[in-house]
N, C-alpha and C positions, 0 to 999 in steps of 0.2 A: 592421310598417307604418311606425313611425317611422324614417326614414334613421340617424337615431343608433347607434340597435341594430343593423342589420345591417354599416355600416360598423366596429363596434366588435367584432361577430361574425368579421369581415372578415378585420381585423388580428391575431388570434390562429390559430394554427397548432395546428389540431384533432389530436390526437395519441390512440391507444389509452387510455390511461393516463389523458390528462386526460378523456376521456370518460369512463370506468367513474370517475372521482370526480364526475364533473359529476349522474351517473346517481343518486348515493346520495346528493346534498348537497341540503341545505336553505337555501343562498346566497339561492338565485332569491326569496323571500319577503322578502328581506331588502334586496340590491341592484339588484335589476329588471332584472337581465340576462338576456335569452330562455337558457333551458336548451340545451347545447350541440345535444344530440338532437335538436333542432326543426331544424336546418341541416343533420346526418345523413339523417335521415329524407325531409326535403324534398327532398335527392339522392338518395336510391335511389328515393322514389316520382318524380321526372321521371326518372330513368332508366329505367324500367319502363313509363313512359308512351311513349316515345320508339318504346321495343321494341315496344311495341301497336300503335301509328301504322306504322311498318313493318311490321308482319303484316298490319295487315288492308288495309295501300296495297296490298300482294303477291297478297293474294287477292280485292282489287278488281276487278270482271268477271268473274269465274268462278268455280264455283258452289265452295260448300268445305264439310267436313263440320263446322264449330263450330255447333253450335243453343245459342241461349242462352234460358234461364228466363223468360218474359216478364215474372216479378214482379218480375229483376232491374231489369228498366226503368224502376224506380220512382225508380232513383237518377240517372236521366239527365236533362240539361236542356236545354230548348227551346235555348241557346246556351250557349256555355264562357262561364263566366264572365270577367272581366278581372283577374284577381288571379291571381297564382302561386300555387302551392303554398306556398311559405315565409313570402309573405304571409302567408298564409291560418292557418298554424300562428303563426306569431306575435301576428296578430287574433286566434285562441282564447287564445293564452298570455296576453294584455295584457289581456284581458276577463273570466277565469276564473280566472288562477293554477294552471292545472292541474302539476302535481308531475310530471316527468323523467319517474315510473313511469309513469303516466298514458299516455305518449304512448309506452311500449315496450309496455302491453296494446295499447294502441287497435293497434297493429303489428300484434300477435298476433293479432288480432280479422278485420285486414283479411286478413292471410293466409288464416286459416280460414275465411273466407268464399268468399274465391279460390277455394280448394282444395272447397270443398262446390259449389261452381255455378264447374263447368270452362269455361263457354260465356261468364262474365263476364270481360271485360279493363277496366282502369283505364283512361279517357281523361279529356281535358278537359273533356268532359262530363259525367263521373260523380265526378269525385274530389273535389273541392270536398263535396258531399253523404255521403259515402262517411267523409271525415274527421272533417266535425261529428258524426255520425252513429256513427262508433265511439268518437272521441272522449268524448261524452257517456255512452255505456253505461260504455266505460272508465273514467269517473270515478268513475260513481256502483259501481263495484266496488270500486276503491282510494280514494277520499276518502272518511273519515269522514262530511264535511258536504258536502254539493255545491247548485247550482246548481236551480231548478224549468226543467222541459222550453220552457220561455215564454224563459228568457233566453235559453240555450243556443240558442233559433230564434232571438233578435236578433242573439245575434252571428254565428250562421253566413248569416243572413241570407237565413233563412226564416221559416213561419208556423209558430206553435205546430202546429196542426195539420198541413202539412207534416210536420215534426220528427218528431210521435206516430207518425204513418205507417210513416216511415222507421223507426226505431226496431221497430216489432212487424217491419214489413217482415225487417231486418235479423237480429233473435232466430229469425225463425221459420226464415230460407234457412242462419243457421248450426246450426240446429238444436239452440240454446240452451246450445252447447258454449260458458261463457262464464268458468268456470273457466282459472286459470291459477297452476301451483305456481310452485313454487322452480327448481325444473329447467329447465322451460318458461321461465321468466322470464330466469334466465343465459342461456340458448342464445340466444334472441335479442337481449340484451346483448351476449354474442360476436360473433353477426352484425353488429350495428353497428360495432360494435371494428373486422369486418376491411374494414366499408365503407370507415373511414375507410385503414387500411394496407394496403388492396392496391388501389393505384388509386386509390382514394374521393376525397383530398384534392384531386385536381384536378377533379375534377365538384363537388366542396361550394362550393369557391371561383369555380367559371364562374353554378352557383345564386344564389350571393349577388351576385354582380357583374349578370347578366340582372335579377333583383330591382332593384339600385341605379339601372340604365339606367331600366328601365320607369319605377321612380319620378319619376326627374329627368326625363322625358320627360312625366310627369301634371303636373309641379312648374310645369315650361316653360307649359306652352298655359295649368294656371291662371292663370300671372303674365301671357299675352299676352288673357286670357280678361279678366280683371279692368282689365287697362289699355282693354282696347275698352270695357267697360262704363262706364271711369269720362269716358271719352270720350264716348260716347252722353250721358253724364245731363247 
């Protein structure tokens, strides 16, 4: 959310290597910098979103065989919200403190979801919910101490009940496959790795730069918002 951090994000040149140490370091507790994986991840899930919005433009008007679960719809909202994704992982990380590992389960989690309900795709409208939402189970598998269901809905910016919802929602469509070894855990560390070296680098960096725009774009109208106001009074 802060400019600071993503600009700061910005300037460094995400690499294989600096990833897999960013992955296992205990920094982020210490110096408040968003853990690299939140700017990884935030590119492959807008990349994946992109690909959805082009499948279903494609089979817009005619008829197609996707049937989707209708208890997946639990995750969808009346409008997209107005925050990125990266936003949106950086508001969990600046709120929560959730730990690097944290946010390669929650990965793991949206995958197996994916993969158990064929009929769900990631859009603008589901992903935002989809994230606090694994997020939070994620935590509370990897963190000793975590967070009660009530914050994790402020910051994702829902109701508790909301949240609850989503949550059984979520257990019950993955079918509580909520385990994740050692194995499991690297392979998808790897997949990050090669988001960033094969290609990745330049979709991380167009992510943070759309992020920077939008912001200074909210920045702008507050400053012209506030100067009419001080005018009025």
């Amino acid at each position: 959310m802060a400019t600071s951090s993503s600009s700061s994000s910005s300037s460094i040149a995400i690499s294989p290597r600096k990833l897999r140490s960013d992955l296992y370091s205990y920094s982020y507790k210490n110096d408040g910098n968003n853990p690299l994986v939140i700017t990884v991840l935030a590119s492959l899930i807008e990349r994946t979103m992109v690909r959805n919005e082009r499948i279903d433009a494609k089979n817009r008007g005619r008829q197609t065989l996707r049937q989707r679960d209708f208890r997946s719809k639990v995750f969808d909202c009346h409008e997209a919200p107005d925050m990125t994704v990266q936003c949106y992982l950086e508001r969990i990380f600046r709120y929560t403190k959730a730990g690097p590992s944290v946010y390669v389960v929650a990965y793991v989690y949206i995958d197996r979801f994916c993969e158990a309900n064929p009929g769900f795709r990631i859009t603008a409208r589901n992903v935002h919910r989809l994230l606090i939402t694994t997020m939070m189970v994620a935590s509370k598998y990897v963190e000793d101490m975590n967070y009660r269901n009530s914050y994790f809905a402020r910051v994702g910016g829902l109701t508790t009940k909301e949240l609850n919802k989503l949550e059984v929602e979520l257990l019950f469509l993955m079918g509580f496959k909520l385990h994740v070894n050692v194995s499991v855990f690297e392979s998808y560390c790897s997949h990050l790795e090669r988001e960033v070296s094969i290609g990745g680098g330049y979709h991380i960096e167009r992510t943070i730069r759309c992020a920077e725009e939008i912001k200074s774009r909210q920045s702008e109208a507050q400053r012209i918002y506030n100067h009419i106001a001080r005018i009025l009074l």
